[in-house]
C-alpha positions, -999 to 999 in steps of 0.1 A, spaced: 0 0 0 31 23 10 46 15 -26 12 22 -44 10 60 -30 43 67 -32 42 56 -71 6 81 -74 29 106 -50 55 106 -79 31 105 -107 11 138 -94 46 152 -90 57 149 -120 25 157 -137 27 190 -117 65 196 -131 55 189 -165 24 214 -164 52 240 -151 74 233 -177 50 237 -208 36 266 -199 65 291 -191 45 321 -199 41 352 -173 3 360 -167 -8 386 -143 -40 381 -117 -55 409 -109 -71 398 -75 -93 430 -69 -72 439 -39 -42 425 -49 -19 417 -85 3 389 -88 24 380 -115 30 344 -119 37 320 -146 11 302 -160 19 267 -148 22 280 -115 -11 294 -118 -31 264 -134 -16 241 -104 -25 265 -78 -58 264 -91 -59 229 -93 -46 228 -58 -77 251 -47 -99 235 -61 -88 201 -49 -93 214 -11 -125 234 -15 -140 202 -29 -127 180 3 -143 211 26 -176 206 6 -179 167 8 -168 170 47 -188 198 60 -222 178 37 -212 138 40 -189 130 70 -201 153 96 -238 145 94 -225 110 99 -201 114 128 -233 133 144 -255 103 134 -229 78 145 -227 105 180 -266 96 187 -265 61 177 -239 53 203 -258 76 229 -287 56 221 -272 23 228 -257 35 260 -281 46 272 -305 14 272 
């Protein structure tokens, strides 16, 4: 199992390298309160990144903590008979 995500670790890495490499160009993002200038790979992976976590927020804050709260009352439930 330890081999497996090391070898998806390595893939992902070098994915992210490759993205970098192929798109060299310097974009500027204009954040509203903020500019930063960046190359594009940086920029697509960053998103990527973002993306990635907002996603994880969304599926814990709606799937696993209605469960843990469900699993909470089931087990006060059974204690408490």
């Amino acid at each position: 199992m330890r081999l497996i995500r090391l070898l998806i670790a390595l893939a992902c890495l070098a994915a992210g390298v490759a993205v970098g490499a192929m798109n060299p160009q310097v974009v500027a993002l204009d954040l509203g309160f903020v500019a930063v200038s960046t190359t594009l790979g940086v920029a697509v992976i960053v998103a990527l990144l973002f993306g990635v976590l907002v996603g994880g927020l969304v599926l814990a804050a709606s799937v696993v903590l209605p469960l843990q709260q469900r699993l909470r009352r089931a087990e006060k439930s059974r204690n408490g008979l």
